[in-house]
C-alpha positions in Angstrom: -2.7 207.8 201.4 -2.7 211.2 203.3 0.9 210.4 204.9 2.1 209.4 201.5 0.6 213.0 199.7 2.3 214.7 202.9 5.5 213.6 202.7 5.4 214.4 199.1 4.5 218.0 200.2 7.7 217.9 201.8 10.1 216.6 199.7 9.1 219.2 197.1 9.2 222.2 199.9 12.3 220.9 201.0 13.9 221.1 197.7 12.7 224.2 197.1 14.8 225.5 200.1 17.9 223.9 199.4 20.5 225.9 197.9 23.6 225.4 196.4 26.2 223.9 199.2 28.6 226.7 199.4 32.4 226.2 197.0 34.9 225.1 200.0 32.3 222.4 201.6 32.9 218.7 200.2 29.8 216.6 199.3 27.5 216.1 202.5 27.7 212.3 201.9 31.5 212.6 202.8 30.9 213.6 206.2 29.6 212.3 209.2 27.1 215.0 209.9 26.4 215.6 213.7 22.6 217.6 213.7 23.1 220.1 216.4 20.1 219.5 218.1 18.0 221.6 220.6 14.5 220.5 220.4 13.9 223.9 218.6 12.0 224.3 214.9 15.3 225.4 213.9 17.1 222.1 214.8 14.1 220.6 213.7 14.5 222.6 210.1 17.8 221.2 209.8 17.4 218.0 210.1 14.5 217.9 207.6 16.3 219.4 205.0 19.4 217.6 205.4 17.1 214.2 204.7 14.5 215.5 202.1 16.1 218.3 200.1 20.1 217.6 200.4 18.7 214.0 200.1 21.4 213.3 203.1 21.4 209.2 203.9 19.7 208.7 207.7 22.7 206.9 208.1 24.9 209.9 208.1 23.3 211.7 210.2 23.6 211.8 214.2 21.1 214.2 216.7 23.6 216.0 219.2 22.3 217.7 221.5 24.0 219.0 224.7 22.4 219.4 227.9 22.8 223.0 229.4 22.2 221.5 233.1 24.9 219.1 232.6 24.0 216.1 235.6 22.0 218.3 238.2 18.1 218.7 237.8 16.4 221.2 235.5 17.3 224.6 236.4 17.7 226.4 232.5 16.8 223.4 230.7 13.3 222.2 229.9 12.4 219.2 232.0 10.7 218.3 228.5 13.6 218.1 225.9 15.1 214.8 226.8 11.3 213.7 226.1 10.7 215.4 223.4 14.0 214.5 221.4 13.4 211.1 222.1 10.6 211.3 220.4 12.4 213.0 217.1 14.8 210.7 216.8 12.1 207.8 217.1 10.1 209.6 214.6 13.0 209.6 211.8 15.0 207.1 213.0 18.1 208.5 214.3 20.7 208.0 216.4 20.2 210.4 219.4 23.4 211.7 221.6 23.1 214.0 224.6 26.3 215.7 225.4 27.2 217.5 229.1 30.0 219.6 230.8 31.6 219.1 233.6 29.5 222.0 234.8 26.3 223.5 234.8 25.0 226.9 233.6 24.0 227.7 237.3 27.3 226.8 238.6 29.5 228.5 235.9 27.3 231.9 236.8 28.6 231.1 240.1 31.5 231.2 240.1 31.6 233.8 237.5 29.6 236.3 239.6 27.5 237.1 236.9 24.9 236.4 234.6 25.3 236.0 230.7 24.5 238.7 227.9 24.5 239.8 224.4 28.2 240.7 224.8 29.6 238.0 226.4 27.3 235.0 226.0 29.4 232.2 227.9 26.5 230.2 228.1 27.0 229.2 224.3 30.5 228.9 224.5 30.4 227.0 228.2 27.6 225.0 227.5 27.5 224.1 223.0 30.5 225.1 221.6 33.1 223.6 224.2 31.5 220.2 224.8 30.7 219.7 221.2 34.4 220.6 220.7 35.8 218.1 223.0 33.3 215.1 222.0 34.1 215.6 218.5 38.2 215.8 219.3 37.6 212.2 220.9 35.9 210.4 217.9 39.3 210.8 216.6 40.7 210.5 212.7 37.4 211.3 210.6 35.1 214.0 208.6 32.6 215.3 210.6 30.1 218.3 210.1 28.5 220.4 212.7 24.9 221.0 211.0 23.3 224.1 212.9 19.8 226.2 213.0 21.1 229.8 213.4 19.1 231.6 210.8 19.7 235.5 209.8 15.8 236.8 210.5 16.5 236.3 213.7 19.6 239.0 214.7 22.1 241.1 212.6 24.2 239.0 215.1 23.4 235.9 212.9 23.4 237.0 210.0 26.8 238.3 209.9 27.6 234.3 210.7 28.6 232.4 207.2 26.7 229.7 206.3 30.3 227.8 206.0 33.5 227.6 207.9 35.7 225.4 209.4 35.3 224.1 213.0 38.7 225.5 214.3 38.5 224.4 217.9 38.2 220.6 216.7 39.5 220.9 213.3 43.0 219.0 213.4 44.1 218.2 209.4 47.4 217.1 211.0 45.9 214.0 212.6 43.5 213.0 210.1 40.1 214.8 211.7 38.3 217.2 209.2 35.6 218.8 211.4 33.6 221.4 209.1 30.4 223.8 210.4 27.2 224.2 207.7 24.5 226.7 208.4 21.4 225.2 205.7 18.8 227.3 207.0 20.9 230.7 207.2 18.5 231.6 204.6 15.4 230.9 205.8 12.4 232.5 207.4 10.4 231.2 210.4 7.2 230.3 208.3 9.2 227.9 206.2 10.7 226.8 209.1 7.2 225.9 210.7 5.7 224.6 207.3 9.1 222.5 207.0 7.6 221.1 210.7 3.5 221.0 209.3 4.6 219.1 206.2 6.7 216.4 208.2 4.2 216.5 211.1 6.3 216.9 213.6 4.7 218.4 216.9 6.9 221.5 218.3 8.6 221.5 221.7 6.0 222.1 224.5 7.8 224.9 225.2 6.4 226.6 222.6 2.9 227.2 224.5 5.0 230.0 226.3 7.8 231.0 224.6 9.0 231.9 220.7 12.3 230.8 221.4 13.3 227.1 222.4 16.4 227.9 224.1 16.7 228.4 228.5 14.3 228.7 229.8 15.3 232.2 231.5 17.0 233.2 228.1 18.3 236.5 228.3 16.6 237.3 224.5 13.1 236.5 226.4 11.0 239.5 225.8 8.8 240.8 229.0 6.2 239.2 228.5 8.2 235.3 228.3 10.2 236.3 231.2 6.7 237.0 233.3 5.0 233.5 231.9 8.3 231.7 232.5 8.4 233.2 236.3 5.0 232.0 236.8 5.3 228.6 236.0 8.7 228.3 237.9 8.4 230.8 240.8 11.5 228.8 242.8 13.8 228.7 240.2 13.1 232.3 239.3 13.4 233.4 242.8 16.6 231.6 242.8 17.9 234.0 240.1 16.2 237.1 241.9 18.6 236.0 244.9 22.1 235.5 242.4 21.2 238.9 241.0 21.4 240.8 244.6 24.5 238.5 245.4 26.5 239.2 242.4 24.9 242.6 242.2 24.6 241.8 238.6 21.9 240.7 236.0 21.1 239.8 232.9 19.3 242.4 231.6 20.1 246.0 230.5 17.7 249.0 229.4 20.0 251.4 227.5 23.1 250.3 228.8 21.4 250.6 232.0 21.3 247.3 233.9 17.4 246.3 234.9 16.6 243.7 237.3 14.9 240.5 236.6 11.7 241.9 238.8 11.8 245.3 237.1 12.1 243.8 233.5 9.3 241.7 233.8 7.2 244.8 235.1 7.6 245.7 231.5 4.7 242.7 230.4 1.8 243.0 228.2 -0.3 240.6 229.0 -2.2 241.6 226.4 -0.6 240.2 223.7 -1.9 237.0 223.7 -0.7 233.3 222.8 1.8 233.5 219.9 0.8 231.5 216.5 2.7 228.6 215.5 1.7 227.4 212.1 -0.6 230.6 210.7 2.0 232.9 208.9 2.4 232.0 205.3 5.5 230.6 204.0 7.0 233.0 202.1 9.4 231.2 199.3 
C-alpha cells in the first residue's frame, strides 16, 4: 500500500512539472527518445518525467549514457556509474546503452597539452556530444530525440540553452533521420529535482556522499572544497593530474583570469562546511 500511495505522489508531482512541449517539437510518442543518461539526479529527473508526467510509453524510451573513460580503467569516471545505472534501468525497466570514443578524456588532454575549462569545454564535445552524434547517425532512417538534464539554476551558461532545437550534427531530413534535442527540466529547481528522486525512490549516485555534482570526478566546476575530498579519496589519480599540469604548464583552474594550480586551488577548502543535504530543501513549485 505505501508503494502504491508513493507512486501516486509522483505521478501528481510529475504532472505538476510538466509544461507545455514547446510549438516546433512533434508528439514525444513519435520519437524514439534516447534519455541522455549520466547517473546524475538530473538524468534521473528526466527520465521520470518523461514516464510519469509526459506519460511517455517505457517502450520509447532508451538510457544512453557515454562513458568518459572510453575502454581504459576509471580515471574521470566513477568506478560506480556502470553499477549504479544498472541498477536504474533494472528499476524501471529500460533498455540501458553505454556509448565510448575512440579516446579517453586523459588521452585527448594529452595530446591536447591542456586541460578543459569554462571556455573551451572539449570534454563535452569529445566525450557526449560527438559519440552521441555518431551512434545516432548509424541507427539510420528514423525520429529520434536527445532527452537531456541541463537545467537553468544551475549557470547563466544553461540557461541561455533552449529547451528545443534540432540536433544539427545528426540531423539529416535528406535521408529520412529526424534527430531532435528536448530540455524537460530547463525549468526546474534542484529540490524538485530530488523530490522527483524521493517520490520514485530512487537512491542517488554514491557519488553524492562527496560531491553536488555527478559529472568527473575532477570536474573543473568542483568547488575547493570537492576538489580536496575528491584528492583524498584518489591521491594517484590526482597526483597524476598534478604531474600533466607541470608538463603542459597548464591547468584547469583560473582565479581572475589568473591560472591556479590544482594544489593551490584546493588550499582554498573549508572543511568546515560540512556534508551537503540531499533531500532536505523544500520543493519549491
Amino acid at each position: 500500500m505505501l508503494r502504491n500511495f508513493m507512486n501516486k505522489d509522483l505521478i501528481a508531482l510529475a504532472e505538476r512539472l510538466t509544461v507545455p512541449l514547446p510549438k516546433e517539437m512533434d508528439e514525444l510518442t513519435n520519437y524514439k527518445i534516447h534519455a541522455n543518461m549520466s547517473g546524475g539526479k538530473d538524468s534521473i529527473a528526466v527520465v521520470l518525467l518523461l514516464i510519469y508526467g509526459y506519460k511517455v510509453p517505457k517502450e520509447n524510451i532508451e538510457l544512453v549514457h557515454m562513458r568518459v573513460d572510453a575502454d581504459e580503467e576509471a580515471f574521470f569516471d566513477w568506478k560506480e556509474t556502470d553499477s549504479y545505472l544498472e541498477y536504474f534501468a533494472r528499476k524501471l525497466g529500460l533498455p540501458l546503452i553505454i556509448l565510448k570514443g575512440e579516446k579517453s578524456l586523459k588521452t585527448r588532454i594529452e595530446e591536447r597539452k591542456m586541460f578543459p575549462s569554462g571556455r573551451t569545454q572539449f570534454c563535452t564535445s569529445f566525450t557526449k556530444r560527438d559519440v552521441y552524434s555518431k551512434w545516432v547517425r548509424s541507427l539510420g532512417p528514423g525520429r529520434y530525440l536527445c532527452a537531456s538534464g541541463e537545467r537553468a539554476e544551475e549557470s547563466s551558461r544553461r540557461a541561455s540553452k533552449p529547451v528545443f532545437q534540432v540536433y544539427k550534427s545528426a540531423n539529416a531530413p535528406t535521408k529520412n533521420r529526424i534527430v531532435d534535442w528536448f530540455r524537460p527540466i530547463h525549468h526546474l529547481d534542484a529540490s524538485a529535482v530530488w523530490e522527483l528522486l524521493r517520490l520514485g525512490e530512487i537512491e542517488p549516485h554514491p557519488c553524492y556522499q562527496y560531491v553536488s555534482r555527478c559529472s568527473c570526478k575532477f570536474c573543473i566546476y568542483l568547488s575547493p572544497n570537492e576538489m580536496k575530498t575528491v584528492s583524498e579519496l584518489f591521491p594517484e589519480e590526482f597526483q597524476e593530474l598534478v604531474r600533466m599540469e607541470e608538463r603542459f604548464n597548464h591547468t584547469m583552474k583560473f582565479e581572475k583570469k589568473e591560472p591556479l594550480s590544482l594544489v593551490d586551488f584546493i588550499r582554498k577548502s573549508n572543511r568546515e562546511e560540512g556534508q551537503l543535504s540531499l533531500f532536505d530543501a523544500p520543493c519549491r513549485l
